[in-house]
N, C-alpha and C positions, 0 to 999 in steps of 0.2 A: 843655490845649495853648494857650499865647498868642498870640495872632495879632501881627503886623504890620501889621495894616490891610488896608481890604477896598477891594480895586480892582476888585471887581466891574461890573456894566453897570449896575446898580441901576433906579430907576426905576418905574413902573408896576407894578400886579402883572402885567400881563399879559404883561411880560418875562421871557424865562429871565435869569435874576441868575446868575453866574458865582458860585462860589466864591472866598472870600479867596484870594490868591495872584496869580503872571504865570506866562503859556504860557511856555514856551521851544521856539519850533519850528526858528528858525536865528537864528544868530550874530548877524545884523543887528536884532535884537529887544533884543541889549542894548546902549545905550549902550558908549564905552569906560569913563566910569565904571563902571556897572554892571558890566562884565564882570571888571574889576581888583576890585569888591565881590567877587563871587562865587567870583574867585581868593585874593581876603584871606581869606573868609570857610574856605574849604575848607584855607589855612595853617595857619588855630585850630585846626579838629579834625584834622590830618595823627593825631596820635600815637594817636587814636582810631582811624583808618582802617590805621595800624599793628598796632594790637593789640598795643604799649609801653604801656596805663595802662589806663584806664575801659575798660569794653566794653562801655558804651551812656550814651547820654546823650540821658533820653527826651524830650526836648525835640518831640515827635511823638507820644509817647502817645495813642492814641484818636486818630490818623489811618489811613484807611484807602486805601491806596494801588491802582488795578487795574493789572495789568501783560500785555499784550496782543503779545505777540513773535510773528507770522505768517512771518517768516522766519529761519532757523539762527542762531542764538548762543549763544556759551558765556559769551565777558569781561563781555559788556555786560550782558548777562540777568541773571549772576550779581554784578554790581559792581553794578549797581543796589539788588536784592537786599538784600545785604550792608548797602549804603548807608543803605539804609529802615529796615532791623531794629537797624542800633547808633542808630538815633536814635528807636527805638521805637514806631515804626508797622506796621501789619498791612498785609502785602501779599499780594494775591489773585490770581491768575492766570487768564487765559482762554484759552481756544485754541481756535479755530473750527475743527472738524474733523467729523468724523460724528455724534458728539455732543453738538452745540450745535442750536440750531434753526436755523443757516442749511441744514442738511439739510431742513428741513420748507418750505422757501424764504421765511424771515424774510427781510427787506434787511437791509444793513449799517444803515441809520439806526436801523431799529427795533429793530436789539441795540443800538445804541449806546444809544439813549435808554430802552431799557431798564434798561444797565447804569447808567446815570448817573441811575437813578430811585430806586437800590440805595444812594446817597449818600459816592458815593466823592470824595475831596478831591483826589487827581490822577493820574493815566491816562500811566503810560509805554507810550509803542508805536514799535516797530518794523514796518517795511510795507516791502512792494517795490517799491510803487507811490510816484512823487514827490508831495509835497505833500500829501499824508494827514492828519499828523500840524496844519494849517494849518486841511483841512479839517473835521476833527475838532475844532475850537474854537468853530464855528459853530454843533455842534450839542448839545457837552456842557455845562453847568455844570461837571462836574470841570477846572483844571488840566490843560494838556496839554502833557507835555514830549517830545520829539523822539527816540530812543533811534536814529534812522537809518532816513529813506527815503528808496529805489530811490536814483536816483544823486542826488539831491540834497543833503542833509547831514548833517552827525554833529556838533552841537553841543556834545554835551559831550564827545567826544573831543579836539575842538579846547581844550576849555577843560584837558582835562588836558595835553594834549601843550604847551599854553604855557605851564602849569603846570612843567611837567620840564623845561622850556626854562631860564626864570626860576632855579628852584632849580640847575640842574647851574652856572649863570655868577653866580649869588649875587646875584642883583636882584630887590627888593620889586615885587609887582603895582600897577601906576603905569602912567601915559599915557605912551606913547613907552618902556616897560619895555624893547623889545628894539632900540632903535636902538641901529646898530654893528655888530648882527648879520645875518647873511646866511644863509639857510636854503633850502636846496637840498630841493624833493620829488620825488621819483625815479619812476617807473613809468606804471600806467595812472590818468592825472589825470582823463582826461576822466569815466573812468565812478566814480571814487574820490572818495566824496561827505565824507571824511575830509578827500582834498585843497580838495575845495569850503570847505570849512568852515574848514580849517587856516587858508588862504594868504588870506582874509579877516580872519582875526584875528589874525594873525602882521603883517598889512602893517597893520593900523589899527593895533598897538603897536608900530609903527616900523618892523620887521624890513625886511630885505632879501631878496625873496623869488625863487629862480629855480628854474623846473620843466623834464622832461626826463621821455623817453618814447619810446618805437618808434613810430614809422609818424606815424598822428593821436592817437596817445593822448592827445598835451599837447600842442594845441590853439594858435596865438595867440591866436586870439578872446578863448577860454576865460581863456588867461593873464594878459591884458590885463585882462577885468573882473575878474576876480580881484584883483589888483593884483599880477602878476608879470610875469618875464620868461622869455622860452624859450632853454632852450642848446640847442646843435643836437646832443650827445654827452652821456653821463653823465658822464664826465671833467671838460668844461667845466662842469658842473652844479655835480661837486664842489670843484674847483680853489676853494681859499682859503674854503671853507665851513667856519661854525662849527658848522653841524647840519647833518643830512644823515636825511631821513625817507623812508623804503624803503617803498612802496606793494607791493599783491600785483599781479597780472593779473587784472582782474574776469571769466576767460572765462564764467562762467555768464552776463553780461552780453551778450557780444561779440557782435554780429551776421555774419553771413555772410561780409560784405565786409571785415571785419578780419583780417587772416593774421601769428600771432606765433609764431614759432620755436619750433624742439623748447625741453625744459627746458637742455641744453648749452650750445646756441646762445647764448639769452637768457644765461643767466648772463656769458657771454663778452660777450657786448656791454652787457651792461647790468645786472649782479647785481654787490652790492659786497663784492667780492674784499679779501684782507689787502694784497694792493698797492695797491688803490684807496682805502683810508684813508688812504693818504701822501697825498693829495690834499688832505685836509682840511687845514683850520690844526690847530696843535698846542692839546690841550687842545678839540677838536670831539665829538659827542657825533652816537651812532647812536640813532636812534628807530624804531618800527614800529608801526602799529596792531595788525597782528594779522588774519588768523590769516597765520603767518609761512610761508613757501614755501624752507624751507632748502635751497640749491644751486641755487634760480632767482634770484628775486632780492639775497641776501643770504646769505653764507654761514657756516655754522657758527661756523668761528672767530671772525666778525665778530656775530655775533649772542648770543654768547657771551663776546665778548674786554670787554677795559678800557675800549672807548669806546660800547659800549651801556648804554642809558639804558631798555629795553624794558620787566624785570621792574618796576620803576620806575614807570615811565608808570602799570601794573595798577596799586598800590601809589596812588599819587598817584590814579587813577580815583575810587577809593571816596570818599576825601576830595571831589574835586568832586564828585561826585553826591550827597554829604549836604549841602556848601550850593546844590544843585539844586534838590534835594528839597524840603527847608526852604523857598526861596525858593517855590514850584509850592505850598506851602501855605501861603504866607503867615506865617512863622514866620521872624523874627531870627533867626541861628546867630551866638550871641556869642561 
């Protein structure tokens, strides 16, 4: 396995030295160059990630990857996965549950640095909890890349979904790639660590970003650092939008004082209907992260019709996450 060079902490022995590679815990970790790399690089192997040509390219051999998912997933668990094994690396799995010694009342630090004594090269994890994956760099030597915590962000969702941006309007990954474009994200922003991530990277390549939401879902504050604007309607969201990205309702999230309509309701006021596509510009394009709420917020026909980009998004996932991966170990993906 060739490295790319070791950006580790180096130094003293008495330092823990990181592993060849860069964390990726949020969006703000990569330059725009960097981030347009990591979009070129995941371009090259698209047809890999299709499963049109080669079905692996072990550019990863003899790395060993941990993969640590403490809360429900299917895309991302499995696109990761996927990701690791065509570019031929071993990937391990852990699950803290009765089984593990945090039954015996291990800490979390003392499994970590246990596992990372075990000589893994990088550590995807998913957590409920925000900023996990930040704090988890302090204490591993492994690489640590981001797979989604609590409400905070989902970097490489973002990096695919700008991905499917890019490819559906035929623009190379480049600084200012989506200026022109105006992209509308729909639903629960505030606790939708997708949208966190998204509308940071969509507004550092230019885009024009406007969010929409019941109640406080979508936040001024929020939208503002972010780098968006708030419509006060889903209409006005979509009106003359060239994307349009359909968030679920994070109710597992929701606190007490949040009150959102039956599934009817919502759909009616805020689920995108075959007539609320006329809203978009012609040639606009539906996205979703996933997992999809059909006849809440987005409906069948619409999630299914000519201007979803959804199956897509999966499809383009693997690709970004093998030059994730790559990069989290240090290894060029040429």
């Amino acid at each position: 396995m060739h490295r790319a060079g070791d950006s580790g902490d180096g130094g003293a022995a008495t330092r823990r030295v990181r592993r060849p590679g860069r964390d990726l815990c949020e969006i703000a970790d990569l330059s725009p160059a960097e981030a347009c790399a990591v979009l070129a690089a995941a371009t090259r192997v698209l047809p890999l990630a299709e499963g049109t040509g080669a079905r692996e390219l072990p550019i990863l051999r003899g790395a060993q990857i941990l993969s640590v998912f403490s809360e429900p997933s299917t895309r991302t668990r499995l696109s990761f996965e996927v990701a690791a094994r065509r570019l031929g690396a071993e990937v391990v799995h852990f699950v803290q549950d009765a089984a593990s010694s945090a039954s015996k009342g291990e800490s979390e630090r003392d499994a970590l640095q246990n596992l990372d004594a075990m000589g893994f090269d990088a550590v995807i994890v998913r957590d409920r909890r925000d900023g996990v994956p930040r704090a988890w760099t302090e204490v591993m030597r492994a690489r640590v890349v981001n797979a989604g915590d609590g409400v905070n962000e989902h970097p490489t969702q973002a990096l695919l979904d700008a991905l499917t941006i890019l490819e559906a309007f035929g623009r190379a990954p480049a600084q200012d790639a989506m200026a022109g474009l105006r992209v509308a994200v729909c639903g629960d922003v505030r606790h939708g660590r997708v949208a966190h991530s998204d509308l940071q990277l969509f507004h550092t390549l230019g885009a024009e970003c406007v969010v929409a939401g019941p109640g406080d879902l979508a936040p001024p504050e929020l939208a503002a650092r972010l780098g968006a604007k708030v419509a006060p309607s889903l209409d006005e969201a979509l009106a003359g939008a060239d994307v349009a990205v359909m968030l679920r309702i994070q109710r597992e999230r929701l606190g007490a004082d949040v009150a959102i309509p039956d599934a009817a309701s919502y759909h009616a006021a805020w689920g995108l209907t075959p007539a609320r596509v006329h809203l978009l510009k012609p040639g606009a394009i539906v996205m979703h992260p996933g997992p999809i709420n059909r006849g809440v917020e987005i409906a069948d026909a619409v999630a299914d019709g000519p201007h979803s980009r959804i199956l897509r998004q999966v499809t383009l996932g693997v690709a970004v996450r093998m030059a994730v991966l790559a990069r989290a170990c240090g290894v060029e993906l040429l």
